[in-house]
mmCIF file as gemmi writes it, N, C-alpha and C atoms, coordinates in Angstrom:
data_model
loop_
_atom_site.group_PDB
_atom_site.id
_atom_site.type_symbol
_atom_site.label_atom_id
_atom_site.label_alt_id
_atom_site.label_comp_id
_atom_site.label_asym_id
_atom_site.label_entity_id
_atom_site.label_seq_id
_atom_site.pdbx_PDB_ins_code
_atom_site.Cartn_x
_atom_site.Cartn_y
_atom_site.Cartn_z
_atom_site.occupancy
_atom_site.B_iso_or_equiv
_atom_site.pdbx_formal_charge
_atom_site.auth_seq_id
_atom_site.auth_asym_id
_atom_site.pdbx_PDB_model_num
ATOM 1 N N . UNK Axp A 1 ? 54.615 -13.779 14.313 1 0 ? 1 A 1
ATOM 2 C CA . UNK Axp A 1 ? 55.426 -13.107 15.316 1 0 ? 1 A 1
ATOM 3 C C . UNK Axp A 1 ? 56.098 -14.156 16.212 1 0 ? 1 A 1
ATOM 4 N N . UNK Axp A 2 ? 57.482 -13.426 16.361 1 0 ? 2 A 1
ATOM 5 C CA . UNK Axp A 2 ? 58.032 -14.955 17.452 1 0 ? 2 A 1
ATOM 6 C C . UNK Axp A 2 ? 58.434 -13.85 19.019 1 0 ? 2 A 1
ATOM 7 N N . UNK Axp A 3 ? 58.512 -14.088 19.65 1 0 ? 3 A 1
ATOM 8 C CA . UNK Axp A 3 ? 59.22 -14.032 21.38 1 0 ? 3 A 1
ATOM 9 C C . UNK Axp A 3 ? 60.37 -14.321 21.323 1 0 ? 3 A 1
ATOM 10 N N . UNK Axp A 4 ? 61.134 -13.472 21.867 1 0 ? 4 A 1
ATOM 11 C CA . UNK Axp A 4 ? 62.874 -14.029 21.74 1 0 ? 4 A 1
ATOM 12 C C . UNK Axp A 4 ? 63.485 -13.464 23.023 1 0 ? 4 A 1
ATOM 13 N N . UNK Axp A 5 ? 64.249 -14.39 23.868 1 0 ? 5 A 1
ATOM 14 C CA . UNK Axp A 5 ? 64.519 -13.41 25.231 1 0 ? 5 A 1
ATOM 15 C C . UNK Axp A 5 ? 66.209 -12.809 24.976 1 0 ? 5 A 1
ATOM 16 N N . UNK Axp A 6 ? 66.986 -11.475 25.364 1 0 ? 6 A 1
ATOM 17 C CA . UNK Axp A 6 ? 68.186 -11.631 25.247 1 0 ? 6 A 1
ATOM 18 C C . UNK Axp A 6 ? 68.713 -11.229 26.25 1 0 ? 6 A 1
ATOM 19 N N . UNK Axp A 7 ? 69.87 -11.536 26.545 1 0 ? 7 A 1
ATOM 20 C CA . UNK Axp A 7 ? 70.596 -12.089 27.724 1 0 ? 7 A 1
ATOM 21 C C . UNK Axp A 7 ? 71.954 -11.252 27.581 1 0 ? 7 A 1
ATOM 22 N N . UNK Axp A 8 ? 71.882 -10.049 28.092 1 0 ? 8 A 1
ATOM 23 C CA . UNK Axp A 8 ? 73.643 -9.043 28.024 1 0 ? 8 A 1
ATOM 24 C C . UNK Axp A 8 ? 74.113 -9.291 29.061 1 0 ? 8 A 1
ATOM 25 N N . UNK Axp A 9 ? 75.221 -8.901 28.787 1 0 ? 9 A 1
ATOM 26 C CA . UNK Axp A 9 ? 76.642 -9.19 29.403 1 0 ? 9 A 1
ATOM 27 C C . UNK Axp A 9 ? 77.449 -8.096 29.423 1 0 ? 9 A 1
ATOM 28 N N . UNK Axp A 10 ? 78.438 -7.471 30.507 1 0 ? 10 A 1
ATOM 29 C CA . UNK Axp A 10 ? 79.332 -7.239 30.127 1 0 ? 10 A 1
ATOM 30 C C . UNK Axp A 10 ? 78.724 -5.578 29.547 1 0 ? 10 A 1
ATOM 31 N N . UNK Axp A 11 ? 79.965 -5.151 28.82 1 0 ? 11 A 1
ATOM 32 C CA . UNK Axp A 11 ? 79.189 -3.794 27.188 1 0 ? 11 A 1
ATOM 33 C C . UNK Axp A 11 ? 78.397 -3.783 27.543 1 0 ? 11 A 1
ATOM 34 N N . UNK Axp A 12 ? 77.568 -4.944 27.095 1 0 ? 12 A 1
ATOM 35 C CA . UNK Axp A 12 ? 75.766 -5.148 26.578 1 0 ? 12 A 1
ATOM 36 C C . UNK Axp A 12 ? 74.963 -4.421 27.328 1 0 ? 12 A 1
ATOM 37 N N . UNK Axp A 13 ? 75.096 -5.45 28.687 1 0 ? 13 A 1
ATOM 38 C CA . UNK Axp A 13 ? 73.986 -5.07 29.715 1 0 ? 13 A 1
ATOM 39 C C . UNK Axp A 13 ? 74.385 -3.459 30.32 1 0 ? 13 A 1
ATOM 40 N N . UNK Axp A 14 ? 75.546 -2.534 30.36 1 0 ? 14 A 1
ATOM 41 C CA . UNK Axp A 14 ? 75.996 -1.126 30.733 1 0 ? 14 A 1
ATOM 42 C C . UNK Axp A 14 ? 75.071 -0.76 29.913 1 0 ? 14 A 1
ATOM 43 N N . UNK Axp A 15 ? 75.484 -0.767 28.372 1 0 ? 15 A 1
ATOM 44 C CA . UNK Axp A 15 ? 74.949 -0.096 27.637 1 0 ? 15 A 1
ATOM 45 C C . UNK Axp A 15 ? 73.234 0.497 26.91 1 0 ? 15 A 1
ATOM 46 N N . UNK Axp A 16 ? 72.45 -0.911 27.566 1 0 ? 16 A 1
ATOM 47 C CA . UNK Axp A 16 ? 71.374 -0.803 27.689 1 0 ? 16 A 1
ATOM 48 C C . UNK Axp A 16 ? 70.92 -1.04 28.771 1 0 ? 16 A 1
ATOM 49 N N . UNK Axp A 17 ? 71.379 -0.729 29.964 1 0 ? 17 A 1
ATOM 50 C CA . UNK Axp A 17 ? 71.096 -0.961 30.856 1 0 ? 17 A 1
ATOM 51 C C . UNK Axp A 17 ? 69.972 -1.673 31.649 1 0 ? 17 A 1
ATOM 52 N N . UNK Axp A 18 ? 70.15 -3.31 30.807 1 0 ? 18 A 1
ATOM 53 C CA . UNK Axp A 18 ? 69.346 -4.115 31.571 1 0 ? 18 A 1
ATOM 54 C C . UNK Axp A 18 ? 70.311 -5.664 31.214 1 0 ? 18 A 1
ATOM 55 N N . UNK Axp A 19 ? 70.368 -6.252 32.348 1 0 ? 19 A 1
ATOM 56 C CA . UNK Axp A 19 ? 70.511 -7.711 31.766 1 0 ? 19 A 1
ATOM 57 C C . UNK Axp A 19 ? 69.725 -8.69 30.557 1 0 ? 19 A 1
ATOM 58 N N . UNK Axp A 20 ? 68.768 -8.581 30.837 1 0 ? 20 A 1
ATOM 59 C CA . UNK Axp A 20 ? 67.43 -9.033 29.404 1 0 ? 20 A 1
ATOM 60 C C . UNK Axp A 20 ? 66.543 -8.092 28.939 1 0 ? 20 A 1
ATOM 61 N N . UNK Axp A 21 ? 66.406 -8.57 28.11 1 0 ? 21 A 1
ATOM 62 C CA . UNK Axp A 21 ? 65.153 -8.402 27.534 1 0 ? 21 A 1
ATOM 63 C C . UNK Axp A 21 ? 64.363 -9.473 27.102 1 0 ? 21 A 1
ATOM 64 N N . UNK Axp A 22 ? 63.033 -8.981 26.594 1 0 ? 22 A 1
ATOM 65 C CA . UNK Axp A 22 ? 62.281 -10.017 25.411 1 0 ? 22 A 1
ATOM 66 C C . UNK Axp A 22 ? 61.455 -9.307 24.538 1 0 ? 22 A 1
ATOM 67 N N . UNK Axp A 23 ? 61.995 -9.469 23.19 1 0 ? 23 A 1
ATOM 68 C CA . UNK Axp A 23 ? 61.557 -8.893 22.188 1 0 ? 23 A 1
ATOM 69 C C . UNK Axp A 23 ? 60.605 -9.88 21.278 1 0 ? 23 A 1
ATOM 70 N N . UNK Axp A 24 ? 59.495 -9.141 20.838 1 0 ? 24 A 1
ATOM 71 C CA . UNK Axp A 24 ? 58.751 -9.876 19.408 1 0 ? 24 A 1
ATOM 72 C C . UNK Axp A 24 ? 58.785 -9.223 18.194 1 0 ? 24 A 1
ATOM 73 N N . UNK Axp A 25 ? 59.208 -10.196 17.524 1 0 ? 25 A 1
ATOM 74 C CA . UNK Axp A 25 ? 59.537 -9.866 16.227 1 0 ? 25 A 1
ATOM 75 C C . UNK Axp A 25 ? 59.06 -10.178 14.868 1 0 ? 25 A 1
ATOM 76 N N . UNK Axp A 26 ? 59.586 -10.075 14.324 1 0 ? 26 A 1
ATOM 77 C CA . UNK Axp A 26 ? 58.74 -10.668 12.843 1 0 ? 26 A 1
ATOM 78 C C . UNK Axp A 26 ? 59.397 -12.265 12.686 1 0 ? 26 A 1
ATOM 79 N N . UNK Axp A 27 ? 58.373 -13.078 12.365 1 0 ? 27 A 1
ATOM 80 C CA . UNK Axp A 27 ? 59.328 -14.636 12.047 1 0 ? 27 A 1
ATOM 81 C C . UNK Axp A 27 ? 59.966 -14.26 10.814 1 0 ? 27 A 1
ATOM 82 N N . UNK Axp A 28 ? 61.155 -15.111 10.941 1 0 ? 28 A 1
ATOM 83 C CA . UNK Axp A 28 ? 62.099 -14.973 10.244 1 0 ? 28 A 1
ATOM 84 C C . UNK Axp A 28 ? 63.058 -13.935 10.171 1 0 ? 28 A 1
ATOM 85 N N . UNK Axp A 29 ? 62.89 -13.671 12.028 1 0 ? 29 A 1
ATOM 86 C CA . UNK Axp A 29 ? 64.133 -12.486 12.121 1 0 ? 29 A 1
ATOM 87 C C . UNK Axp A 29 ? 65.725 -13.103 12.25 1 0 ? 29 A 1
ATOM 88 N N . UNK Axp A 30 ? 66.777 -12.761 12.125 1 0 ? 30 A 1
ATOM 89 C CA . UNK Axp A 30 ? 67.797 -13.027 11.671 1 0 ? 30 A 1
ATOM 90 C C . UNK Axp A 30 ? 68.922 -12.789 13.405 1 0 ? 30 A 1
ATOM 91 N N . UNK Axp A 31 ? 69.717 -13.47 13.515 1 0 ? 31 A 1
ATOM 92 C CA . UNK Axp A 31 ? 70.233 -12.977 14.305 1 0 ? 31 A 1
ATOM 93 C C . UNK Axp A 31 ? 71.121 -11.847 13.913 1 0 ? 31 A 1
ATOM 94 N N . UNK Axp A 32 ? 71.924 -11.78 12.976 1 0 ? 32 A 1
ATOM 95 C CA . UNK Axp A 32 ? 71.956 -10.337 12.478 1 0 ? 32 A 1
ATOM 96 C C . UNK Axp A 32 ? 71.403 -9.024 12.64 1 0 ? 32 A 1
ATOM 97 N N . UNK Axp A 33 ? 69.921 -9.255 12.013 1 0 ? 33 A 1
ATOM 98 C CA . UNK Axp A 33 ? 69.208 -8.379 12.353 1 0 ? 33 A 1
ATOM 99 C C . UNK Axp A 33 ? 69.016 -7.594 14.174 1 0 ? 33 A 1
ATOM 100 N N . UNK Axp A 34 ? 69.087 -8.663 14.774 1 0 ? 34 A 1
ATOM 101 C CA . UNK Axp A 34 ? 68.967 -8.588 15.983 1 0 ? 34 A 1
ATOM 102 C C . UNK Axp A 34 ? 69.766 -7.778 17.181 1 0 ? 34 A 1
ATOM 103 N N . UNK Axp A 35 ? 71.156 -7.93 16.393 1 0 ? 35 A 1
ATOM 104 C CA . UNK Axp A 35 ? 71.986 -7.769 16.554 1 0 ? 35 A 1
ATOM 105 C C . UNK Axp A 35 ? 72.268 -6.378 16.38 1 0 ? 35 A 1
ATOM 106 N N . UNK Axp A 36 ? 71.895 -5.589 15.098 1 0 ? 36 A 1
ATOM 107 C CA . UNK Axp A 36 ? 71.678 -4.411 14.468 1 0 ? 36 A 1
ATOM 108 C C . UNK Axp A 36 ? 70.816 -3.247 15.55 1 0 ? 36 A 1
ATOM 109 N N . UNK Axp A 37 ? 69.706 -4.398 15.743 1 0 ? 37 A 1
ATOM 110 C CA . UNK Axp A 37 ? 68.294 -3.766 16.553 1 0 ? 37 A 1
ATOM 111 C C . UNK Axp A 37 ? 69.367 -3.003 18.071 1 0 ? 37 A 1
ATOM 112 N N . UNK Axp A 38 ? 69.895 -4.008 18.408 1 0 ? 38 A 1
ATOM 113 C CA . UNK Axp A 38 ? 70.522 -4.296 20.02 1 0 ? 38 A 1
ATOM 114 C C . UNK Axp A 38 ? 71.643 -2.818 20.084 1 0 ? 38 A 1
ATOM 115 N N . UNK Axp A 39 ? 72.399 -3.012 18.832 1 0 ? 39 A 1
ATOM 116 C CA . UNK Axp A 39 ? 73.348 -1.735 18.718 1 0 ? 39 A 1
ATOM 117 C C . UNK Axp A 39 ? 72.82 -0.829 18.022 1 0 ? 39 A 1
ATOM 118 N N . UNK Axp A 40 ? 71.879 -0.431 17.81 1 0 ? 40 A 1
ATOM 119 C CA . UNK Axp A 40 ? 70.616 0.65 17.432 1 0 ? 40 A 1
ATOM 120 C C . UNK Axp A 40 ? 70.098 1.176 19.098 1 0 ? 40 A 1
ATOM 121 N N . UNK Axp A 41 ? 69.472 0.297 20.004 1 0 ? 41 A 1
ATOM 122 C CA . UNK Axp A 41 ? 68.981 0.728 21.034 1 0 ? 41 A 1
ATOM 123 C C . UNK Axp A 41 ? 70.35 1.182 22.158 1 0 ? 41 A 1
ATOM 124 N N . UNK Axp A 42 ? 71.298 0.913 22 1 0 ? 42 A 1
ATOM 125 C CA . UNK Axp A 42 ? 73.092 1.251 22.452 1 0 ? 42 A 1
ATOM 126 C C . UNK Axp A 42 ? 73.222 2.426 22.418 1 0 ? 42 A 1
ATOM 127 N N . UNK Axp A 43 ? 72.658 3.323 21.68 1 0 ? 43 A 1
ATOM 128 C CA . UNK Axp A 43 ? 73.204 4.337 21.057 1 0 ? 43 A 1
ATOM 129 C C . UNK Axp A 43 ? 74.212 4.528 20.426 1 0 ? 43 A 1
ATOM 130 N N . UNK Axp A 44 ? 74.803 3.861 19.83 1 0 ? 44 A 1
ATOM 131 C CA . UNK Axp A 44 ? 76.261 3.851 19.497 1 0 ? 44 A 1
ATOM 132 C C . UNK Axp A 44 ? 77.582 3.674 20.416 1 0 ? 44 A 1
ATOM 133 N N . UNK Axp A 45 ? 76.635 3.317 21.925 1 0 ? 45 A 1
ATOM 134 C CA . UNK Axp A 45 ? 77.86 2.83 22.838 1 0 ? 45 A 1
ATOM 135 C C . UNK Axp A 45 ? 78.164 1.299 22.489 1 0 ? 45 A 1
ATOM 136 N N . UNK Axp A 46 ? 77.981 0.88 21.53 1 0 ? 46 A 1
ATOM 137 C CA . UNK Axp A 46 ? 78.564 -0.58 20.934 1 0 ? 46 A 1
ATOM 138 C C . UNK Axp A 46 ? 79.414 -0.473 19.777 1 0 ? 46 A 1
ATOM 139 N N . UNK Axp A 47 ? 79.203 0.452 19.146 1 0 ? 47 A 1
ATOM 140 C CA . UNK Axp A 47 ? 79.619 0.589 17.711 1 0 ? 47 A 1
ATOM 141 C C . UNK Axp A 47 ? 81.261 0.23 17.291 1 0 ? 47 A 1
ATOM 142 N N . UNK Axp A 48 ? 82.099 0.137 18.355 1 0 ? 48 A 1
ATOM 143 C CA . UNK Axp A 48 ? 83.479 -0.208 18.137 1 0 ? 48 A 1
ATOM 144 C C . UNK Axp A 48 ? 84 -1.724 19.335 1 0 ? 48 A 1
ATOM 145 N N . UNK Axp A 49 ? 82.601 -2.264 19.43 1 0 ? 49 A 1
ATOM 146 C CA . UNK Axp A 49 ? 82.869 -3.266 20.643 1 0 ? 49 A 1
ATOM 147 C C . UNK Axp A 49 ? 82.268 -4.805 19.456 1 0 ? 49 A 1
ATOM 148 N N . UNK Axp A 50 ? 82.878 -5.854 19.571 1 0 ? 50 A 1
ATOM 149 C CA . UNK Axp A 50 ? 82.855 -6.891 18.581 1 0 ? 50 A 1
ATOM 150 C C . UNK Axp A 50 ? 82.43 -8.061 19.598 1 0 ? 50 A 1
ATOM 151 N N . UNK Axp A 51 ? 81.326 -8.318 18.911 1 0 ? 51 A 1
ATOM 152 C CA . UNK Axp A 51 ? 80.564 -9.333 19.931 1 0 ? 51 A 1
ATOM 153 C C . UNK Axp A 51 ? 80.288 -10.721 19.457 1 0 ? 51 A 1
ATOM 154 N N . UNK Axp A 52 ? 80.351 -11.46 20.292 1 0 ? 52 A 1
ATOM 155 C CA . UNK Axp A 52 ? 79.79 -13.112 20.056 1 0 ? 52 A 1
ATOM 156 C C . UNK Axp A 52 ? 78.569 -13.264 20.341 1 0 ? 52 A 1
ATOM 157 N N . UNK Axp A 53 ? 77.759 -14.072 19.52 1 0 ? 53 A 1
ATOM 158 C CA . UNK Axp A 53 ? 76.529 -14.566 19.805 1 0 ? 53 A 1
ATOM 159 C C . UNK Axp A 53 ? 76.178 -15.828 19.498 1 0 ? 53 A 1
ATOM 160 N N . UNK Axp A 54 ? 75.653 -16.239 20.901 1 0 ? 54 A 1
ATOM 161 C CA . UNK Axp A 54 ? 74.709 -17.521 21.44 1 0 ? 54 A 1
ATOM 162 C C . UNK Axp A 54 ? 73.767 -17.819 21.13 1 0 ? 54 A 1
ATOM 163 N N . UNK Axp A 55 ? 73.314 -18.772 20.891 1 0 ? 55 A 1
ATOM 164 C CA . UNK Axp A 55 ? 71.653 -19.02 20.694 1 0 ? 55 A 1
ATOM 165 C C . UNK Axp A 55 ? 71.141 -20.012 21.295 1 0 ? 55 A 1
ATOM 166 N N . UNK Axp A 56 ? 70.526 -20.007 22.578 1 0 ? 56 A 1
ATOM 167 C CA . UNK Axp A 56 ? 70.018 -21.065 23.081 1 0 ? 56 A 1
ATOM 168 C C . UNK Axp A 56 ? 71.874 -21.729 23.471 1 0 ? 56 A 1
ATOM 169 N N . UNK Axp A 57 ? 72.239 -20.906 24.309 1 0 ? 57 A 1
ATOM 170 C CA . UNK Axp A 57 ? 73.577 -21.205 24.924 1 0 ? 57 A 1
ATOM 171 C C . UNK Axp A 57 ? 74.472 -21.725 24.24 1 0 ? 57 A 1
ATOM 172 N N . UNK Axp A 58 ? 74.858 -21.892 22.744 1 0 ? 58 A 1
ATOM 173 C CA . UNK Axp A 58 ? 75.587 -22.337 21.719 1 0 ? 58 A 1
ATOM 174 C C . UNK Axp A 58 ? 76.114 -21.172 21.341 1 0 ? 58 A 1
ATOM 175 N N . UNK Axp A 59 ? 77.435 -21.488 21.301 1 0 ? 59 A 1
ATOM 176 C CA . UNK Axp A 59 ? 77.954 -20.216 20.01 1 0 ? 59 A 1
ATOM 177 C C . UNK Axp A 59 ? 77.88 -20.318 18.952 1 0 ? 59 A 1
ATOM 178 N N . UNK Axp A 60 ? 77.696 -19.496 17.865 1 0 ? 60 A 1
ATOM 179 C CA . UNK Axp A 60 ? 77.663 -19.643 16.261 1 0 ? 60 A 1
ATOM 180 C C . UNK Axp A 60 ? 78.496 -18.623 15.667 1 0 ? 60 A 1
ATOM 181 N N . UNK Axp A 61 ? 78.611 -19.231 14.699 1 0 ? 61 A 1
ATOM 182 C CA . UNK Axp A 61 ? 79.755 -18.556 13.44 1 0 ? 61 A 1
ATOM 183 C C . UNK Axp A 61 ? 78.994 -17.628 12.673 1 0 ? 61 A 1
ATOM 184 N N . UNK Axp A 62 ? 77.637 -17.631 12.321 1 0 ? 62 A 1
ATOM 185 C CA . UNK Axp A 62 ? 76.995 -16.895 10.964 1 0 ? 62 A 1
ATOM 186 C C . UNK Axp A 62 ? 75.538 -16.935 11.526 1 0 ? 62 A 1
ATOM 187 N N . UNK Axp A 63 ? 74.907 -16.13 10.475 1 0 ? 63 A 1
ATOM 188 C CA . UNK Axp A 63 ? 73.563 -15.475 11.374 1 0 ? 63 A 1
ATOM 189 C C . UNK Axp A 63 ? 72.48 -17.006 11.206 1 0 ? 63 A 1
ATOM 190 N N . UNK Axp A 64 ? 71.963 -16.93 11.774 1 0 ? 64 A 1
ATOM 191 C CA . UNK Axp A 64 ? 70.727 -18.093 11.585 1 0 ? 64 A 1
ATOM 192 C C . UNK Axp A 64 ? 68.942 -16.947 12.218 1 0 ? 64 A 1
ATOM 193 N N . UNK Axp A 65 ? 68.116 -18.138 11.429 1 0 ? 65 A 1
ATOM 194 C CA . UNK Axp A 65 ? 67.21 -17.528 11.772 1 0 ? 65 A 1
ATOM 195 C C . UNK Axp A 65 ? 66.509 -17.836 12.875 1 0 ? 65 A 1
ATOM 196 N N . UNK Axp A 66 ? 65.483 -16.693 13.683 1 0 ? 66 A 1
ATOM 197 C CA . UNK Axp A 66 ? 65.276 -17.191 14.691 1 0 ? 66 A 1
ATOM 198 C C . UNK Axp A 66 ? 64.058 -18.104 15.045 1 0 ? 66 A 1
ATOM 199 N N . UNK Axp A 67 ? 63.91 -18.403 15.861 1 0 ? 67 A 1
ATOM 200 C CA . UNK Axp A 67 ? 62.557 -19.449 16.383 1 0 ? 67 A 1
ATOM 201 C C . UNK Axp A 67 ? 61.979 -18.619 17.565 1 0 ? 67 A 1
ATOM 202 N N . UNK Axp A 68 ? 60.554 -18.868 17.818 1 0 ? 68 A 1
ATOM 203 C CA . UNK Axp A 68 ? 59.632 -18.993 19.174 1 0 ? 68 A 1
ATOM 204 C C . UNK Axp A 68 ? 60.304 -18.932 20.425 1 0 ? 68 A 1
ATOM 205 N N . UNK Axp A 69 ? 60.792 -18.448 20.85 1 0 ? 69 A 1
ATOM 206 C CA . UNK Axp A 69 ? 61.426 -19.348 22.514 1 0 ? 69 A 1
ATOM 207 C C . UNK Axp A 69 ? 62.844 -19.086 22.267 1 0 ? 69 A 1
ATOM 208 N N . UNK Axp A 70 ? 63.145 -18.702 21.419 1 0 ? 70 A 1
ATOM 209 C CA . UNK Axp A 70 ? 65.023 -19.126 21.825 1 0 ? 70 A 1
ATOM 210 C C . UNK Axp A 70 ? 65.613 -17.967 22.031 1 0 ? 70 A 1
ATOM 211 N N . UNK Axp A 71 ? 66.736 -17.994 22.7 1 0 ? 71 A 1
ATOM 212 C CA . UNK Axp A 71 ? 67.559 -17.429 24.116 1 0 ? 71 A 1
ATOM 213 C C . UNK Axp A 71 ? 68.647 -16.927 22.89 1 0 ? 71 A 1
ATOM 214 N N . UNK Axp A 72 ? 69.23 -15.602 23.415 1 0 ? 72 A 1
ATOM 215 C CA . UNK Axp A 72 ? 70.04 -14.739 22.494 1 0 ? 72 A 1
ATOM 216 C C . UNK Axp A 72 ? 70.842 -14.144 23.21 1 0 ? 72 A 1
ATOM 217 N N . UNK Axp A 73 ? 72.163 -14.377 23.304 1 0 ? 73 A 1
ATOM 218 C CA . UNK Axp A 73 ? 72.943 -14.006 24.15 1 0 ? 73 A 1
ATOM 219 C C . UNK Axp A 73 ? 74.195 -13.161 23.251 1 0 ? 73 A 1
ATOM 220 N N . UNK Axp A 74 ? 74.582 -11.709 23.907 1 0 ? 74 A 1
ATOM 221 C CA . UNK Axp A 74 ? 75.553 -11.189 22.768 1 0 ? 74 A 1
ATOM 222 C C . UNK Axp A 74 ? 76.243 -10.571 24.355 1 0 ? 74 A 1
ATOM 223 N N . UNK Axp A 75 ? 77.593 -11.198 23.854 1 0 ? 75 A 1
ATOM 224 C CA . UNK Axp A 75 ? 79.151 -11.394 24.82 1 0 ? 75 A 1
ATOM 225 C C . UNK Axp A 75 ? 79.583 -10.677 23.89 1 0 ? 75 A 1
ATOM 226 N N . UNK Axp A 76 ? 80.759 -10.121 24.965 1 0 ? 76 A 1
ATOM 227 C CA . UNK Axp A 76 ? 81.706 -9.139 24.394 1 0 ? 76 A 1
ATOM 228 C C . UNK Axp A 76 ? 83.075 -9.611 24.843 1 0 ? 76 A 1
ATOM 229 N N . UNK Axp A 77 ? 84.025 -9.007 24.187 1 0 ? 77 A 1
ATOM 230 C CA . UNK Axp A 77 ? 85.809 -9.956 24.287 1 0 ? 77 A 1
ATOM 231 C C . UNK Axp A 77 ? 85.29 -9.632 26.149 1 0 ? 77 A 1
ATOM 232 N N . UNK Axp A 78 ? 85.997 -10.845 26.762 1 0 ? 78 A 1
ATOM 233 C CA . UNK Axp A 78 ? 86.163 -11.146 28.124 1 0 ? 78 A 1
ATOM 234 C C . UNK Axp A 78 ? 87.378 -10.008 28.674 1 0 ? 78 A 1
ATOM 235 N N . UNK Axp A 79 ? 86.827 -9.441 29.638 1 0 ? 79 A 1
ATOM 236 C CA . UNK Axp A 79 ? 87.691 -8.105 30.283 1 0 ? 79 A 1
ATOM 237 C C . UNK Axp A 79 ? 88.654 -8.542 31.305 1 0 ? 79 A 1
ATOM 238 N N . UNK Axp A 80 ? 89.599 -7.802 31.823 1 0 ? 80 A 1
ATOM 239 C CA . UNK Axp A 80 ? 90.02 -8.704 33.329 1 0 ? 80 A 1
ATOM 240 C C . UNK Axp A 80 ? 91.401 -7.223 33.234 1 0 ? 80 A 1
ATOM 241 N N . UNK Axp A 81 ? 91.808 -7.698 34.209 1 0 ? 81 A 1
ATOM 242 C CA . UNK Axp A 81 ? 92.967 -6.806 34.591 1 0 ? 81 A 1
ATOM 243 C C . UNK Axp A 81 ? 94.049 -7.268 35.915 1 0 ? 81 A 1
């Protein structure tokens, strides 16, 4: 089992209405997966919103797997008006 903290923004944090969390998971969870989990607990208030994700404050291109300790951050396109 690993500990993983995540960090919303924006969408994110409305939609589940919390800035973090910390979830345990199975090792060798996926950020994908995670990702799935996150717009599963949304209710489908994510389902047409396209998000970036951080890991341990890095952006990445493709899913990686996760580790013990590391920080999961899912941003949404930057809003403004």
């Amino acid at each position: 089992m690993i500990k993983i903290k995540i960090k919303c923004f924006s969408q994110v944090k409305y939609a589940l209405g919390k800035k973090e969390l910390v979830l345990e998971l199975e090792s060798g969870t996926t950020t994908q997966e995670v990702e799935r989990l996150i717009r599963k607990k949304a209710n489908r208030n994510l389902d047409i919103v396209s998000l970036s994700v951080a890991v341990n404050k890095k952006y990445i291109s493709k899913s990686l797997v996760l580790n013990d300790g590391d920080e999961v951050a899912f941003i949404p396109p930057v809003q403004g008006g």
